[in-house]
C-alpha positions in Angstrom: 0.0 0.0 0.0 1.6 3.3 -1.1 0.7 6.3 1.1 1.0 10.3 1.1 0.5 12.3 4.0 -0.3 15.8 4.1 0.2 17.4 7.3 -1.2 21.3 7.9 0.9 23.2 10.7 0.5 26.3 12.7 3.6 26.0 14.7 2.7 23.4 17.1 5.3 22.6 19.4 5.2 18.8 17.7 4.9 19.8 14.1 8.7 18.7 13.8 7.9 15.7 15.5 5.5 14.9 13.4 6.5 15.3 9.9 9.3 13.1 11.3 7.4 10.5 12.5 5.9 10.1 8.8 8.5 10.2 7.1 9.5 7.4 9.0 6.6 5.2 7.8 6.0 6.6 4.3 9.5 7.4 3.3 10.8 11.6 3.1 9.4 11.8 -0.4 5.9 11.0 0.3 5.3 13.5 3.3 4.4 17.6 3.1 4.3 20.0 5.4 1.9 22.8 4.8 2.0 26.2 7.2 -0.9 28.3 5.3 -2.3 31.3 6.9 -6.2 29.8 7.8 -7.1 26.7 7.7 -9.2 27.3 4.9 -6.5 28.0 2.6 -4.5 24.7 4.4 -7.5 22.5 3.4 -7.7 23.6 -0.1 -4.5 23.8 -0.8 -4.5 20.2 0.8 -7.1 19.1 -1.5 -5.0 20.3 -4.8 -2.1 18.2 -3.8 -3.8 14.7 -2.9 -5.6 15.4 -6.4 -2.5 15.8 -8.5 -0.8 13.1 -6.5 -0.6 10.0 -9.0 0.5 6.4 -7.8 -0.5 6.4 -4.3 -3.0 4.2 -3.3 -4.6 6.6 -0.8 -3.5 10.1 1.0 -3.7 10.8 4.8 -4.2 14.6 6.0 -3.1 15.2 9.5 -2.9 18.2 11.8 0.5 18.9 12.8 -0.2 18.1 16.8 -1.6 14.5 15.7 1.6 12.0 16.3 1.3 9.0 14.3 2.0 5.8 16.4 4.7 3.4 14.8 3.7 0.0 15.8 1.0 -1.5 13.3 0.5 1.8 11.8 0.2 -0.1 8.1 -2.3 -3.1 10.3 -4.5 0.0 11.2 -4.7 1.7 7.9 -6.4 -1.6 6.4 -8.6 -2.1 9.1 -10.0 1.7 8.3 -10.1 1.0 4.8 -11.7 -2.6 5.5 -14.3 -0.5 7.4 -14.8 2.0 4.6 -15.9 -1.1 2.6 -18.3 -2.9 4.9 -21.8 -1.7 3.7 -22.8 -1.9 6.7 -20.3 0.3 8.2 -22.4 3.6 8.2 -25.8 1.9 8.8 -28.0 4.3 11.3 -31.0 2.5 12.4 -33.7 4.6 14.1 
């Protein structure tokens, strides 16, 4: 499974930590750090680069104070997208 992460910062005291942390699991090539003025402008400009991004099988956006956790990190990313797939997954019964 071939990942991206996108990570938006605002000078969080664990932004270095973080963008660290990823590269660590998705290799330094597949990681960006953006530091836009709003939010807004983070998210879109987040948008534009996991739709030009070609080859990867899916892309993760993180906030900058959100530390990924080493162990099983790949284990946990299937499980979510295992989830995604289950029909039944976003069943709401009233």
């Amino acid at each position: 499974m071939k990942l991206f992460i996108v990570i938006r910062g605002a000078k969080e005291r664990t932004e270095a930590k973080c963008v660290s942390i990823a590269k660590d699991l998705v290799g330094e090539d597949n990681v960006v750090l953006l530091n836009e003025p709003s939010f807004a402008e983070a998210h879109i400009k987040s948008m534009e680069i996991g739709a030009s991004l070609v080859g990867f099988d899916y892309v993760i956006f993180l906030d900058a104070d959100i530390l990924l956790i080493k162990n099983n990190f790949f284990e946990t990313i299937e499980k979510g997208i295992n989830r995604l797939k289950d029909k039944n997954f976003y069943k709401f019964i009233v």
